[in-house]
PDB file of N, CA, C and O in Angstrom:
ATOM      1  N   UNK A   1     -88.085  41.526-269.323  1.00  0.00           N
ATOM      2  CA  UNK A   1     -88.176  42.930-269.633  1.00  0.00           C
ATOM      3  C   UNK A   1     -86.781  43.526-269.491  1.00  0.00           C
ATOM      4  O   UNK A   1     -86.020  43.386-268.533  1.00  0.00           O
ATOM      5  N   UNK A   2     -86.527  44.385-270.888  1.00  0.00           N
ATOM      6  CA  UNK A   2     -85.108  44.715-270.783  1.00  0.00           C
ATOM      7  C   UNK A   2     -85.038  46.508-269.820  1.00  0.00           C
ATOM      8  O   UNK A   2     -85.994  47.263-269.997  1.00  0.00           O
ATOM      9  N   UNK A   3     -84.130  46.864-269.102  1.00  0.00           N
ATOM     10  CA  UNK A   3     -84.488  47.924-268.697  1.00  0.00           C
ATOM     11  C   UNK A   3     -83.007  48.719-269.081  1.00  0.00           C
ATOM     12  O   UNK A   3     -82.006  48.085-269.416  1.00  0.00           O
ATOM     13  N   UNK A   4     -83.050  50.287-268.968  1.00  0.00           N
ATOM     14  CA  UNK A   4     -81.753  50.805-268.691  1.00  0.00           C
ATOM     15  C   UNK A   4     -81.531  51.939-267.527  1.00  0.00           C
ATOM     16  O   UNK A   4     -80.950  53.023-267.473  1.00  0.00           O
ATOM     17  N   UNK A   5     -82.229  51.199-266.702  1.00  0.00           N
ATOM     18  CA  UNK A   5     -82.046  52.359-265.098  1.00  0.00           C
ATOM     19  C   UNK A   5     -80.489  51.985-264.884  1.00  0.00           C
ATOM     20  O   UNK A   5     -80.040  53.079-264.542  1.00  0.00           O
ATOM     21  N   UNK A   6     -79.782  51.400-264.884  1.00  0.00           N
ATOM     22  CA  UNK A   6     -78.275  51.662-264.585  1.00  0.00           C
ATOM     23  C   UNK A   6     -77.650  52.925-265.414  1.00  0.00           C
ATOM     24  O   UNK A   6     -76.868  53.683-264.840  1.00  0.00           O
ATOM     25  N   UNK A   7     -78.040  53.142-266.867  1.00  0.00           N
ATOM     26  CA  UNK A   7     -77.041  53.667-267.724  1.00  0.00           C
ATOM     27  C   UNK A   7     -77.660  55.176-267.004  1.00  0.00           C
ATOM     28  O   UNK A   7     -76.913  56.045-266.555  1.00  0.00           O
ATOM     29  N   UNK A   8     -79.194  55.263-267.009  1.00  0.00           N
ATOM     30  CA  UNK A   8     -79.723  56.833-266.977  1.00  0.00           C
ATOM     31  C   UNK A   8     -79.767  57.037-265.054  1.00  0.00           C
ATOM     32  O   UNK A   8     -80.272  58.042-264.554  1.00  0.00           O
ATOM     33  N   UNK A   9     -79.320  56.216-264.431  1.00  0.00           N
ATOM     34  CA  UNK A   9     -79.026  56.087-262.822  1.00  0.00           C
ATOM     35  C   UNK A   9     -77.106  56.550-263.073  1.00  0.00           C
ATOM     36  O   UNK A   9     -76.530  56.525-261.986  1.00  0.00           O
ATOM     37  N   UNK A  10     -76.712  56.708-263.571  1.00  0.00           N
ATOM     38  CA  UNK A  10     -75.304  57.152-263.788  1.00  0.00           C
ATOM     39  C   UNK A  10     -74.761  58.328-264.419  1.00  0.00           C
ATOM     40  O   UNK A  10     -73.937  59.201-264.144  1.00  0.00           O
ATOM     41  N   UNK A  11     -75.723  57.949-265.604  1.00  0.00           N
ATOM     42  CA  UNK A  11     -76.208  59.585-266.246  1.00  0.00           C
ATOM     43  C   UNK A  11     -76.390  60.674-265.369  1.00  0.00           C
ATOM     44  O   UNK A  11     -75.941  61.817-265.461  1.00  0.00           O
ATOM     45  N   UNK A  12     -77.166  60.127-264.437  1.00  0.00           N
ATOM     46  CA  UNK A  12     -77.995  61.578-263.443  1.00  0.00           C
ATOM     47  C   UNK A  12     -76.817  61.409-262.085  1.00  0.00           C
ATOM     48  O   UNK A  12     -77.111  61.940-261.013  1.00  0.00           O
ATOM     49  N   UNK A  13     -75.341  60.552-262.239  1.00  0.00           N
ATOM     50  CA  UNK A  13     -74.929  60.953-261.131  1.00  0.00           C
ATOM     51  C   UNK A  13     -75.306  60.326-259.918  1.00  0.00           C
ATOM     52  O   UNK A  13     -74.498  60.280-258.990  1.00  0.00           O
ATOM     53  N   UNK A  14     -76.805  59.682-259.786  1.00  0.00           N
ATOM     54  CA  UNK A  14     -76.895  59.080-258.703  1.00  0.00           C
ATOM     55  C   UNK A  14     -76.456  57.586-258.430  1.00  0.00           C
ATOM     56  O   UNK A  14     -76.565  56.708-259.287  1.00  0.00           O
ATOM     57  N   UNK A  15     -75.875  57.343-256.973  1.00  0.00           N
ATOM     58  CA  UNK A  15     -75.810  55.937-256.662  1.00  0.00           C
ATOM     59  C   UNK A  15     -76.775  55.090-256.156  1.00  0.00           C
ATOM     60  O   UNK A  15     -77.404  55.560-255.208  1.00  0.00           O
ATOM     61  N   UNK A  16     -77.057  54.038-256.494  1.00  0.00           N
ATOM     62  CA  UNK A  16     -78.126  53.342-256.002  1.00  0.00           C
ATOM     63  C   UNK A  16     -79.345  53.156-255.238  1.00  0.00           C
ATOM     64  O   UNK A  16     -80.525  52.878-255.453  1.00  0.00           O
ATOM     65  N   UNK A  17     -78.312  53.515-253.908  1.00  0.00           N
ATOM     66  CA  UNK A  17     -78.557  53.655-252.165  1.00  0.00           C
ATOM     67  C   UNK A  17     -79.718  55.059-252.450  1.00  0.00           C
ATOM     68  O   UNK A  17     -80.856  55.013-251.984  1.00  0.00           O
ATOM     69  N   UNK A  18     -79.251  56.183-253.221  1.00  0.00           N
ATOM     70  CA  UNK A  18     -79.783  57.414-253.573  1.00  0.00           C
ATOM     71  C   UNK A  18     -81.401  57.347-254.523  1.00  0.00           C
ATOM     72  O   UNK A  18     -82.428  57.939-254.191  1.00  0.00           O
ATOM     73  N   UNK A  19     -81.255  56.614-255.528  1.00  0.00           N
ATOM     74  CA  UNK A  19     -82.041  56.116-256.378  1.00  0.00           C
ATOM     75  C   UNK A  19     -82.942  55.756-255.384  1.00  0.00           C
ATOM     76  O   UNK A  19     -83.849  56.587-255.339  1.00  0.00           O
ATOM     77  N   UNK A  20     -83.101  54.684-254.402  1.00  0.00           N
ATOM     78  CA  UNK A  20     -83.678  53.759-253.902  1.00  0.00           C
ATOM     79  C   UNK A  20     -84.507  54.591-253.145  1.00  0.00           C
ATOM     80  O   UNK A  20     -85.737  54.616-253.184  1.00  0.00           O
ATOM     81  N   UNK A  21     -83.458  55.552-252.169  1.00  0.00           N
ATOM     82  CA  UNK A  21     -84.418  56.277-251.736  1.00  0.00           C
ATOM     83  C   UNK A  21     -85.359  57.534-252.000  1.00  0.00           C
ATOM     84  O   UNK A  21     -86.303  58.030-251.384  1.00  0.00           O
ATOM     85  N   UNK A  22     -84.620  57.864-253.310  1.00  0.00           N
ATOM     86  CA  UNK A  22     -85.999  58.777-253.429  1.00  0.00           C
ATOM     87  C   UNK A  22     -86.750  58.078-254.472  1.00  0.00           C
ATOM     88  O   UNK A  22     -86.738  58.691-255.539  1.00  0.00           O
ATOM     89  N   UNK A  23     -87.415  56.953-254.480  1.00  0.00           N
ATOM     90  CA  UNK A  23     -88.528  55.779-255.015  1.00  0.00           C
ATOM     91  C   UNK A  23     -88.914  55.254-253.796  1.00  0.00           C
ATOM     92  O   UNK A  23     -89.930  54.582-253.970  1.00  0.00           O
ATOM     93  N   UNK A  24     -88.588  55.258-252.724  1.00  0.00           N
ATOM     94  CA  UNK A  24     -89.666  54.460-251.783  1.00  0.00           C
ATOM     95  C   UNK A  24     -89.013  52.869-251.856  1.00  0.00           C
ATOM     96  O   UNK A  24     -89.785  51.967-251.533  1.00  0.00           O
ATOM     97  N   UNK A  25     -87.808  52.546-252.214  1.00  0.00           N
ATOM     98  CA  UNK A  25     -87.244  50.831-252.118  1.00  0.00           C
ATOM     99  C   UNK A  25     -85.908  50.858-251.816  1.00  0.00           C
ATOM    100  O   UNK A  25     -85.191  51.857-251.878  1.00  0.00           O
ATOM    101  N   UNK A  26     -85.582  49.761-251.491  1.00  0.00           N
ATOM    102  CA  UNK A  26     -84.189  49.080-251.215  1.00  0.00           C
ATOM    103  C   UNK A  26     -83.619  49.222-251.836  1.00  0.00           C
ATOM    104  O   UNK A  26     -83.947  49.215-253.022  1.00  0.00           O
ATOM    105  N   UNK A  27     -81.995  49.515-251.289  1.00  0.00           N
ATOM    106  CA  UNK A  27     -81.009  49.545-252.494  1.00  0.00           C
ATOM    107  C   UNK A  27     -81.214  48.006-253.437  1.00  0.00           C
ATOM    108  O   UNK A  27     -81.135  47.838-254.654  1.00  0.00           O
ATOM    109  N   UNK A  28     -81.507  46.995-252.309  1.00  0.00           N
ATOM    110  CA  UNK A  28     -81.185  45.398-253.434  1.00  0.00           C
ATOM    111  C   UNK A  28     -82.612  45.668-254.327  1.00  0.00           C
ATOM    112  O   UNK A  28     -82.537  45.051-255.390  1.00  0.00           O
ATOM    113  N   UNK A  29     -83.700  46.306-254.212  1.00  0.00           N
ATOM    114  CA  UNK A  29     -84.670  46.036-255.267  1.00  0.00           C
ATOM    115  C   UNK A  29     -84.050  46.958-256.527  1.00  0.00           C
ATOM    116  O   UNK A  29     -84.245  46.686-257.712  1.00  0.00           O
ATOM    117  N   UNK A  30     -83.098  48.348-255.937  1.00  0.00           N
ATOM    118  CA  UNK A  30     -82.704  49.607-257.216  1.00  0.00           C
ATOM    119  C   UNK A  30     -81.841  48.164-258.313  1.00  0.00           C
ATOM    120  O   UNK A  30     -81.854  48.117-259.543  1.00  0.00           O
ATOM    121  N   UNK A  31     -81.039  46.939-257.160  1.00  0.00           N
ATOM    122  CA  UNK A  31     -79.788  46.338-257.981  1.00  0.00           C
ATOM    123  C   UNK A  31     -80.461  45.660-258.946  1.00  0.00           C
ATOM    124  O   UNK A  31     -80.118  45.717-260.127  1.00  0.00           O
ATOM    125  N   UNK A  32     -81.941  44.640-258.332  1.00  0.00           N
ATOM    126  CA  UNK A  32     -82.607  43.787-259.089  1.00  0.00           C
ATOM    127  C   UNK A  32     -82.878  44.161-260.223  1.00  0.00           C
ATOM    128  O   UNK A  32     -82.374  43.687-261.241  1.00  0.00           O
ATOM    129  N   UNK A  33     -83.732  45.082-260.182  1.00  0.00           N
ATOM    130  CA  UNK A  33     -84.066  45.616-261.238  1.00  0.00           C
ATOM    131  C   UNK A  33     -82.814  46.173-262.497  1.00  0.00           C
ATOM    132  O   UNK A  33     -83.156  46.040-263.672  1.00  0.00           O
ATOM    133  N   UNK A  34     -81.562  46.709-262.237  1.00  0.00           N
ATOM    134  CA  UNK A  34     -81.097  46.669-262.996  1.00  0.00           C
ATOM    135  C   UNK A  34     -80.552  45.574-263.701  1.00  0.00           C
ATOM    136  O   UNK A  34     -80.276  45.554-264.900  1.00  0.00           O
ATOM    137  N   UNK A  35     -80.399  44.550-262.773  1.00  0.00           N
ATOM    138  CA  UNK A  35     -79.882  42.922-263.070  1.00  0.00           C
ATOM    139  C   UNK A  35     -80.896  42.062-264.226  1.00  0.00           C
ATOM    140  O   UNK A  35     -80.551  41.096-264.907  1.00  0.00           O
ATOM    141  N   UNK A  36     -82.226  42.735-264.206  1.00  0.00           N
ATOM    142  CA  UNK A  36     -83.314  42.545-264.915  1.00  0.00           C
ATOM    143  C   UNK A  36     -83.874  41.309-264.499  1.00  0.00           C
ATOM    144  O   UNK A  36     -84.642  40.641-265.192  1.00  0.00           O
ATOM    145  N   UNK A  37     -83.164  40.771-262.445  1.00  0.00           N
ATOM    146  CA  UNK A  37     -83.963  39.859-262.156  1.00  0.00           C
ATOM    147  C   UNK A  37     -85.563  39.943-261.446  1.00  0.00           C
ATOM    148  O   UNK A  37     -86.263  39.024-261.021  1.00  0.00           O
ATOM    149  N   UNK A  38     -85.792  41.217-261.493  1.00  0.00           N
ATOM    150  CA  UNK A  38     -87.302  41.746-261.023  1.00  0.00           C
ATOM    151  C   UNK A  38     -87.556  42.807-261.543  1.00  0.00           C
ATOM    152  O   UNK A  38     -86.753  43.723-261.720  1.00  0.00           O
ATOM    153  N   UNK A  39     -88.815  42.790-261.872  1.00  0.00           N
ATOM    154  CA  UNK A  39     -89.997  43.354-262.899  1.00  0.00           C
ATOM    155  C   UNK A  39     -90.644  44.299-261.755  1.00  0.00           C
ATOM    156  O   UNK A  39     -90.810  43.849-260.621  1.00  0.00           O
ATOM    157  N   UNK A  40     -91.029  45.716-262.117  1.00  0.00           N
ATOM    158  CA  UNK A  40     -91.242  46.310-261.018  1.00  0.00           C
ATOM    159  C   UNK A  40     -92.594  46.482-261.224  1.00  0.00           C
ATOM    160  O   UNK A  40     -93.169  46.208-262.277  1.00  0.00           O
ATOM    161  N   UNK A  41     -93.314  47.111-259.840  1.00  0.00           N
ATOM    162  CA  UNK A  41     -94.759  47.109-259.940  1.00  0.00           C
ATOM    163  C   UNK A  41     -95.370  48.320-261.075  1.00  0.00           C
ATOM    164  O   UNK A  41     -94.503  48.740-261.841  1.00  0.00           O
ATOM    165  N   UNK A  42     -96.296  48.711-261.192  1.00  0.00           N
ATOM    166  CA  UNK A  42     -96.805  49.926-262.138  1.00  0.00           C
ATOM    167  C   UNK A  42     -96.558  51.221-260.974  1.00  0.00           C
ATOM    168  O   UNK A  42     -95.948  52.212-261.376  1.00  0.00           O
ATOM    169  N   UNK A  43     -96.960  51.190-259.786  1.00  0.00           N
ATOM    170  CA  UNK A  43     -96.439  52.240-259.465  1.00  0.00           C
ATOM    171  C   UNK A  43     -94.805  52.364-259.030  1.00  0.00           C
ATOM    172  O   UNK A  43     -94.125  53.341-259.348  1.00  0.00           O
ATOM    173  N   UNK A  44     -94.405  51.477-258.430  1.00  0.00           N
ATOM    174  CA  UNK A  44     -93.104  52.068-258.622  1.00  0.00           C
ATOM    175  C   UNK A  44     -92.218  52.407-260.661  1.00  0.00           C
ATOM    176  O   UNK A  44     -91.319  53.224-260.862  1.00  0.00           O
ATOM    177  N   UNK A  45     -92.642  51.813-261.389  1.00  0.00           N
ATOM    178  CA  UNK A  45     -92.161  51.691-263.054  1.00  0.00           C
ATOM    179  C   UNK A  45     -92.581  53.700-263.027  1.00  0.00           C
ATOM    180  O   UNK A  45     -91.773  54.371-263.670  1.00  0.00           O
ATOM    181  N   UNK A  46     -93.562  54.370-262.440  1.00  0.00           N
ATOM    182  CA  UNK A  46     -94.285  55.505-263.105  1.00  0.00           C
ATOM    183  C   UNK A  46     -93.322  56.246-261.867  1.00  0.00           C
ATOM    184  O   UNK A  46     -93.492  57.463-261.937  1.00  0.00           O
ATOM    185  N   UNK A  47     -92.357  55.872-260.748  1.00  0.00           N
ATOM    186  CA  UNK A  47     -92.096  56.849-259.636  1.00  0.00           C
ATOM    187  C   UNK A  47     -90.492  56.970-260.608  1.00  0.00           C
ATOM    188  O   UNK A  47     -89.989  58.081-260.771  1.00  0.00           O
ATOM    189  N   UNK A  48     -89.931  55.906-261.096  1.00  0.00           N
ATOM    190  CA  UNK A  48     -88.448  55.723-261.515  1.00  0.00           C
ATOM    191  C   UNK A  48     -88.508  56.357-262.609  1.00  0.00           C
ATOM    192  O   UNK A  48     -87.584  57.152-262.781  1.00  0.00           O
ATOM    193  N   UNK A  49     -89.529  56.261-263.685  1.00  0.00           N
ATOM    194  CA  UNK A  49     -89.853  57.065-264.721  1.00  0.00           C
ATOM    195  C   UNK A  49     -89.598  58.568-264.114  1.00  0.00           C
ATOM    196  O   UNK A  49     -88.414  58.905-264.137  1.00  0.00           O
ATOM    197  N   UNK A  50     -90.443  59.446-263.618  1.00  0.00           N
ATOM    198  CA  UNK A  50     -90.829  60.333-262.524  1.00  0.00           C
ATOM    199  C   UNK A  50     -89.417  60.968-262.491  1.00  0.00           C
ATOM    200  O   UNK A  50     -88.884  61.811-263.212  1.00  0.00           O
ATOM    201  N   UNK A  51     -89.078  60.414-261.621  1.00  0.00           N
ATOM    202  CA  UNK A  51     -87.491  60.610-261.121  1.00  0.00           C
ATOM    203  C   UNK A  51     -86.482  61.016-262.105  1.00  0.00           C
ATOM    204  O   UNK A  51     -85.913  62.105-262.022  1.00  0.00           O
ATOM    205  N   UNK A  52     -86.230  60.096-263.110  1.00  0.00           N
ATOM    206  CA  UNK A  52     -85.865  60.401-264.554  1.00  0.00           C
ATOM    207  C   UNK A  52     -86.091  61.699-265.465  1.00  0.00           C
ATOM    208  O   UNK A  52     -85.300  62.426-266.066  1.00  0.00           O
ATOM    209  N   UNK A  53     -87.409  61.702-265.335  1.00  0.00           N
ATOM    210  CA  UNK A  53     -88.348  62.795-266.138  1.00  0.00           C
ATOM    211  C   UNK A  53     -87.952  62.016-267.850  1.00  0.00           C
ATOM    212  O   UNK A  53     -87.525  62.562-268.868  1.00  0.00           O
ATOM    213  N   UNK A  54     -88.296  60.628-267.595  1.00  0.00           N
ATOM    214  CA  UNK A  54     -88.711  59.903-268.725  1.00  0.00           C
ATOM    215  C   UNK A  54     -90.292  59.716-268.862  1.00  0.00           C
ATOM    216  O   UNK A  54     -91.169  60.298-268.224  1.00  0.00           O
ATOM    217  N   UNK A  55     -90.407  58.872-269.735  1.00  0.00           N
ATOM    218  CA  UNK A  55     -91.725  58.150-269.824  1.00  0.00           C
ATOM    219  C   UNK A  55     -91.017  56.656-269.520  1.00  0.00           C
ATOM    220  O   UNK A  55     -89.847  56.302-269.669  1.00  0.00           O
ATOM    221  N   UNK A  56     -92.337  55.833-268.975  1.00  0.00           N
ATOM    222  CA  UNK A  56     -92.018  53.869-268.844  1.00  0.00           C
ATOM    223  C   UNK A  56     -91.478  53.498-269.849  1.00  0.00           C
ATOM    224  O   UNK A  56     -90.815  52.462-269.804  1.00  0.00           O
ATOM    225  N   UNK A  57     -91.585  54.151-270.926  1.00  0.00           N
ATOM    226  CA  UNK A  57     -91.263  53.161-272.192  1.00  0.00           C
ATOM    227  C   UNK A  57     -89.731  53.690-272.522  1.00  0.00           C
ATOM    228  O   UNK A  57     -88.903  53.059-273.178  1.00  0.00           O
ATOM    229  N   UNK A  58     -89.560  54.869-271.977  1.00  0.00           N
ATOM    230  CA  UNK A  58     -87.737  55.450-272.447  1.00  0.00           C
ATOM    231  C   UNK A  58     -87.117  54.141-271.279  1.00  0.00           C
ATOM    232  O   UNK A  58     -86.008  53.623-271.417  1.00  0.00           O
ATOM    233  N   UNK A  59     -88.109  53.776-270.141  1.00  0.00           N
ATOM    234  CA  UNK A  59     -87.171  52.964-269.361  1.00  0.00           C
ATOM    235  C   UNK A  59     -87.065  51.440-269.313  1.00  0.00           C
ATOM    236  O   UNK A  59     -86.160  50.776-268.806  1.00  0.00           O
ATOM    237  N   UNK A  60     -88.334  50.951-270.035  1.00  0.00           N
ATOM    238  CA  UNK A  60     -88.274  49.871-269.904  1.00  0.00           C
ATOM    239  C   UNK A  60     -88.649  48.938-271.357  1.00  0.00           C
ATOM    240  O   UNK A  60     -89.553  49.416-272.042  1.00  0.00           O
ATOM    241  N   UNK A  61     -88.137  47.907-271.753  1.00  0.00           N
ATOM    242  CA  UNK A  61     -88.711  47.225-272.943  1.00  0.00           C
ATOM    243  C   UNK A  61     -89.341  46.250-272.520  1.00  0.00           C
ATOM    244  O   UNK A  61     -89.212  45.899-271.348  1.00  0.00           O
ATOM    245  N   UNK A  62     -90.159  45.603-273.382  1.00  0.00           N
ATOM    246  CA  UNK A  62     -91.508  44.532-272.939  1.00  0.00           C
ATOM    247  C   UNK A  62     -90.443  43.253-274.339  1.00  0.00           C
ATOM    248  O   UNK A  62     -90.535  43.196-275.566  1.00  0.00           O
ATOM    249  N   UNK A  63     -90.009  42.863-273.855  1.00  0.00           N
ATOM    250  CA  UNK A  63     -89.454  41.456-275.328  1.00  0.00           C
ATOM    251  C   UNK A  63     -90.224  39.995-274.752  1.00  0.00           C
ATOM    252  O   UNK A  63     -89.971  39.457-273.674  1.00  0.00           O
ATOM    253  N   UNK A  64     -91.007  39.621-275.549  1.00  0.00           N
ATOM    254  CA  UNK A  64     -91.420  38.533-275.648  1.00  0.00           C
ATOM    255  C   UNK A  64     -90.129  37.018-275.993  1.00  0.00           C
ATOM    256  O   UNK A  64     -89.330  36.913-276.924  1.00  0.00           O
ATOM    257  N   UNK A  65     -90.339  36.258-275.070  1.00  0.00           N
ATOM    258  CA  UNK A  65     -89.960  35.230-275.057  1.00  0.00           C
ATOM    259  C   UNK A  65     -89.978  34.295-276.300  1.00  0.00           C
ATOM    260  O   UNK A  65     -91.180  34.365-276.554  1.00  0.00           O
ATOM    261  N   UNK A  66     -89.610  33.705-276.974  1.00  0.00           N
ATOM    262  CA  UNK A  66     -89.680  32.932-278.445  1.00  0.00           C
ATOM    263  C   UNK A  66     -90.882  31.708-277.780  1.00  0.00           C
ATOM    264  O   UNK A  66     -91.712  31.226-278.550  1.00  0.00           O
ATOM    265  N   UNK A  67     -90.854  31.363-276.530  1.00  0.00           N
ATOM    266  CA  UNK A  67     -91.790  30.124-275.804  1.00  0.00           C
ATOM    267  C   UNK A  67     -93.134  30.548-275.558  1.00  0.00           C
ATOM    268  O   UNK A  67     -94.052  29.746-275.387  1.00  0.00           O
ATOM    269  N   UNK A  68     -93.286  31.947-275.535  1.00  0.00           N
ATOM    270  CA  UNK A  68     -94.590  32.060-274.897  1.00  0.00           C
ATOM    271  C   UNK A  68     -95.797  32.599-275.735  1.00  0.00           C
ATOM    272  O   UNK A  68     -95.691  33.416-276.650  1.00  0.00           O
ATOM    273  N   UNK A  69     -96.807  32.105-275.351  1.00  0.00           N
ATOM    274  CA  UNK A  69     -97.539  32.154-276.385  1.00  0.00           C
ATOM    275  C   UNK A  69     -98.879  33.769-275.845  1.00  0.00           C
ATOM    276  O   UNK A  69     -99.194  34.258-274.760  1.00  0.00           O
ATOM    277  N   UNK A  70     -99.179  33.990-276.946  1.00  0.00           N
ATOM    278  CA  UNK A  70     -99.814  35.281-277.141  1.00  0.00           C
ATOM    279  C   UNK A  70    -100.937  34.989-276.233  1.00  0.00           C
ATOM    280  O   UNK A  70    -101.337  33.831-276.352  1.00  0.00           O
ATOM    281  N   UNK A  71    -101.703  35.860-275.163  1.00  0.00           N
ATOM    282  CA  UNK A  71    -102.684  36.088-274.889  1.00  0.00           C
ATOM    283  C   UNK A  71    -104.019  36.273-275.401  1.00  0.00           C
ATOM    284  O   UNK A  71    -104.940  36.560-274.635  1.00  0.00           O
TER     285      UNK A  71
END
């Protein structure tokens, strides 16, 4: 999942440490997630949205893998 909480986390001025805490997580989960090595839960995806005053989908993309097969 591709995300862009770094670009709109810079946009708004805030640093990480800041981000993290007003979502309820760690600065290393604010980093993961921008690193796009962790996928966040549904409620935290709707608190970062929130925060933003986006919708999930201004923040996050769903790209399917070329390997995986459809449900």
């Amino acid at each position: 999942m591709d995300n862009n909480i770094a670009g709109l986390r810079a946009a708004a001025g805030l640093s990480q440490a800041t981000l993290a805490e007003r979502v309820g997580v760690s600065r290393q989960t604010i980093i993961s997630i921008e690193r796009g090595r962790f996928d966040p839960s549904l409620p935290l995806a709707f608190r970062l949205a929130r925060t933003f005053e986006r919708t999930i989908e201004d923040l996050f993309t769903f790209s399917e893998s070329p390997d995986s097969e459809p449900t």
